[in-house]
C-alpha positions in Angstrom: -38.9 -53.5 -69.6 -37.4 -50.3 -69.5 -36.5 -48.9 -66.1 -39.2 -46.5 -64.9 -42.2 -47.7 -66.8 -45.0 -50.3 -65.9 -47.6 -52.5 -67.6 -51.1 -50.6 -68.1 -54.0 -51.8 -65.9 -57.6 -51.7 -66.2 -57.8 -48.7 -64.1 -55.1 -46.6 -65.6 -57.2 -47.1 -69.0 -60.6 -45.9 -67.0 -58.5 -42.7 -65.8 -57.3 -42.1 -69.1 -60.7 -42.7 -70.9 -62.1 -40.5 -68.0 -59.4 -37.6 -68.6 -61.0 -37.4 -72.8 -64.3 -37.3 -71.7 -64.4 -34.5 -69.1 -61.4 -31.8 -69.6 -60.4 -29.6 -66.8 -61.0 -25.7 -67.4 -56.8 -25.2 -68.1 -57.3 -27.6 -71.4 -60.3 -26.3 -72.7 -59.6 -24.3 -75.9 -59.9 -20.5 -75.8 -59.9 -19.1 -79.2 -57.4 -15.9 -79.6 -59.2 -12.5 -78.4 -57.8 -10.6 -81.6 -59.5 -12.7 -83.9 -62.3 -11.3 -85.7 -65.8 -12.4 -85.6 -66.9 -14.2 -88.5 -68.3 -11.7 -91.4 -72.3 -13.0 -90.9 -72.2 -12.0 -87.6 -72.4 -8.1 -88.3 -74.4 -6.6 -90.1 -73.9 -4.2 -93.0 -73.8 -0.5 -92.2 -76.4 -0.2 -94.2 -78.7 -2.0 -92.4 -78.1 -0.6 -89.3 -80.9 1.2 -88.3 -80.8 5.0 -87.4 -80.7 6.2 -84.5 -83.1 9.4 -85.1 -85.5 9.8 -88.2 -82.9 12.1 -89.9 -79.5 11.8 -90.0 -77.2 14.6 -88.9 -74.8 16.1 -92.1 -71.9 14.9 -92.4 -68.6 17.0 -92.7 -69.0 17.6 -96.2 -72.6 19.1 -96.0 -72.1 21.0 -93.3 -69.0 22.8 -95.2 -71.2 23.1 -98.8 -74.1 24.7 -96.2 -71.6 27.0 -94.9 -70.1 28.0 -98.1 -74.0 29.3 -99.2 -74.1 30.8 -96.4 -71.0 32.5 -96.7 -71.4 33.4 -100.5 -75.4 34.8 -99.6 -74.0 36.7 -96.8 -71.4 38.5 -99.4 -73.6 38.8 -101.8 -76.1 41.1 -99.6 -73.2 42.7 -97.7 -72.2 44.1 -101.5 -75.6 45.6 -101.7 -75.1 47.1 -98.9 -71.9 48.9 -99.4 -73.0 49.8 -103.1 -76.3 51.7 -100.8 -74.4 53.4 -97.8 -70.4 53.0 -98.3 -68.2 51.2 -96.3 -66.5 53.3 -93.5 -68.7 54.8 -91.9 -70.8 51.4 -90.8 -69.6 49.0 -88.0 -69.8 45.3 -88.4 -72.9 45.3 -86.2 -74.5 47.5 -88.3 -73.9 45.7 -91.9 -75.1 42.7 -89.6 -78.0 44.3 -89.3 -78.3 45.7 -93.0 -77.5 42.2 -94.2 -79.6 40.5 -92.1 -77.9 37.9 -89.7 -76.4 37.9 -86.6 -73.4 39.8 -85.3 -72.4 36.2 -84.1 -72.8 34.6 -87.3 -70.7 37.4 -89.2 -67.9 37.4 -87.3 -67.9 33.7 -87.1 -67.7 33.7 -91.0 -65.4 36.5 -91.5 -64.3 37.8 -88.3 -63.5 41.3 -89.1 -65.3 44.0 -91.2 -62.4 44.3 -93.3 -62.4 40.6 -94.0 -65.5 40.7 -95.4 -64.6 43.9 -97.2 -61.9 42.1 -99.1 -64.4 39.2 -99.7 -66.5 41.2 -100.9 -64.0 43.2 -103.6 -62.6 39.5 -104.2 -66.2 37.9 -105.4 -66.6 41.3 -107.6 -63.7 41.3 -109.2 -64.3 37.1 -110.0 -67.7 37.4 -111.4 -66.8 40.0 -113.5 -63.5 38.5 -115.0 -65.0 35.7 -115.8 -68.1 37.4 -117.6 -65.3 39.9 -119.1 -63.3 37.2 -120.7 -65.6 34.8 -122.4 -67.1 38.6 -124.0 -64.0 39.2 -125.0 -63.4 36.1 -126.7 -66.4 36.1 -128.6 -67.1 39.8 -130.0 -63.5 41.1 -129.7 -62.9 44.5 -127.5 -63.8 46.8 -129.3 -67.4 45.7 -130.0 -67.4 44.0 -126.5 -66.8 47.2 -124.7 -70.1 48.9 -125.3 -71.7 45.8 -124.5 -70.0 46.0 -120.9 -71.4 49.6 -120.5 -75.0 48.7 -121.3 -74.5 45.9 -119.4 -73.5 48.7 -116.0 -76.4 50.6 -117.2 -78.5 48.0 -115.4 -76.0 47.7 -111.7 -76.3 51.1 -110.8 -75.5 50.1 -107.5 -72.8 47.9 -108.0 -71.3 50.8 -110.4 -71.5 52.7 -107.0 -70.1 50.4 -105.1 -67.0 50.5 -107.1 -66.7 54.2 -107.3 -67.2 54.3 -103.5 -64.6 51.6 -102.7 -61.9 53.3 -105.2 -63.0 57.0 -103.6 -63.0 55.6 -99.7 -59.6 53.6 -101.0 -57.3 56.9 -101.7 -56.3 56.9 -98.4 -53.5 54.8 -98.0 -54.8 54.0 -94.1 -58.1 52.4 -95.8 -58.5 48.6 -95.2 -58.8 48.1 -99.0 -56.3 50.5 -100.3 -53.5 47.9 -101.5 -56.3 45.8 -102.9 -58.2 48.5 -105.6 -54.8 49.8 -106.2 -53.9 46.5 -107.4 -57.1 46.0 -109.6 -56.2 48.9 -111.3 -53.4 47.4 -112.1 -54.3 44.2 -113.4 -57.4 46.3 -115.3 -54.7 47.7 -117.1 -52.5 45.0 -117.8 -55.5 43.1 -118.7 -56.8 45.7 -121.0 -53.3 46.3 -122.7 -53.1 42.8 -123.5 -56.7 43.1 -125.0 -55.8 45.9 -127.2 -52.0 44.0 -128.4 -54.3 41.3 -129.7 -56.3 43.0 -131.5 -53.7 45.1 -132.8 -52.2 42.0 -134.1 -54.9 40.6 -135.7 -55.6 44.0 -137.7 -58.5 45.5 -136.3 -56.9 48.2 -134.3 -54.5 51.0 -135.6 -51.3 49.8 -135.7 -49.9 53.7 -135.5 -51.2 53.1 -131.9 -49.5 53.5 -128.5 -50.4 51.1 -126.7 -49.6 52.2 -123.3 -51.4 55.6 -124.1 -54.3 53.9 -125.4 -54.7 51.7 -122.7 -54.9 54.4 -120.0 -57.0 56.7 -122.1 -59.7 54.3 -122.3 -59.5 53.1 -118.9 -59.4 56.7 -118.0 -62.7 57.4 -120.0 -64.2 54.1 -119.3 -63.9 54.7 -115.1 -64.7 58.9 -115.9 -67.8 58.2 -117.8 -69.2 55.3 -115.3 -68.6 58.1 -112.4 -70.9 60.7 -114.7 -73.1 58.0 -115.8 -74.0 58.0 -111.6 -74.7 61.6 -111.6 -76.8 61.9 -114.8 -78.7 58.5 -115.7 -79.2 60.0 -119.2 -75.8 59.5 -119.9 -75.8 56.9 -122.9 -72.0 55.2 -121.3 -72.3 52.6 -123.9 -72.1 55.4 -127.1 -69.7 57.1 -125.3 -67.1 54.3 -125.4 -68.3 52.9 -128.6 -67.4 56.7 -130.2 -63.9 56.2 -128.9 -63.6 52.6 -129.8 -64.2 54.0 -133.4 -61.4 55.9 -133.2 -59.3 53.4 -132.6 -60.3 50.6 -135.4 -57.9 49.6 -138.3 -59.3 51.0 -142.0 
């Protein structure tokens, strides 16, 4: 036999027998801590009861809520400025007109000249877009009186935008850059209106077109500024004379 070892006796087999049967707490099998609990033993989200009767909004919600909010908030604020002008109210004030908290305006736009340019921003969208598909469908020409009995019934949005480009002459007003630059693009936007129908034959083709775009959006911006003096005004004949004028034979 092999030096070292011995023959087995019965008691070394009753130790060993005795060693299966009761392991010591260092053998006993620990299973890893990162392992992850079997899939049964958790429950869906979905089933995991509330913990109040209605659940709070999530991120989402809460930033749709506080865009309606925000767009309301403009949307009163505009009537506001169309009724008493612009500088001469504090942010308090149009708080008050609008009817919400000082708080809750500045939280939303922090300045009054913020909301100013929100304001002027949402106006000049809504009307675009309205503008366009007109165009598109009736042509300028006979889309342009339709815009001016369409005015007849804003009067005090028409105000709002003769006040904001009277208040906005003064190169130190908050909005100055801003209504210079929508005259602008009024223009440009206008001059490509009359090239295209120029080039598909219903206007003169004799025309100027940079003449004819700032006579009309001369008499068009003249005749809204009357039309606020003296309701009798008919705005929408007015440009429908000129637009006469200006058709192919």
């Amino acid at each position: 036999m092999p030096s070292g070892h011995r023959g087995t006796t019965a008691e070394d087999e009753r130790r060993r027998v005795g060693r299966r049967r009761t392991p010591s707490a260092d053998t006993v099998s620990v299973p890893p801590t990162s392992a992850a609990p079997p899939t049964s033993a958790v429950p869906p989200a979905s089933t995991v009861a509330p913990t109040s009767a209605v659940a709070p909004p999530d991120g989402r919600t809460r930033y749709a809520n506080g865009q309606r909010r925000r767009a309301e908030i403009v949307d009163a604020a505009m009537e506001v400025f169309a009724e008493q002008g612009f500088n001469n109210l504090s942010l308090r004030q149009i708080a008050e007109a609008v009817g919400v908290s000082h708080t809750l305006l500045r939280h939303h736009f922090g300045t009054k000249d913020a909301l100013l340019q929100a304001v002027l921003t949402r106006r000049e969208e809504t009307e675009a877009r309205w503008r366009d598909a007109l165009f598109a469908e009736h042509g300028l020409l006979d889309a342009l009186p339709m815009i001016m009995e369409h005015n007849a019934t804003i009067p005090g949005l028409i105000q709002l935008d003769s006040l904001m480009r009277a208040e906005a002459v003064n190169p130190d007003h908050p909005a100055h850059e801003y209504v210079v630059g929508l005259a602008r693009r009024f223009r440009a936007h206008l001059r490509a209106d009359l090239a295209a129908e120029q080039a598909a034959g219903r206007l003169r083709a004799d025309l100027d077109l940079d003449l004819t775009t700032t006579r009309l959006a001369c008499l068009i911006e003249g005749v809204q500024s009357e039309w606020l003096l003296d309701r009798d005004l008919d705005m929408a004949a007015v440009i429908r004379s000129f637009a006469q004028e200006l058709r192919a034979d």
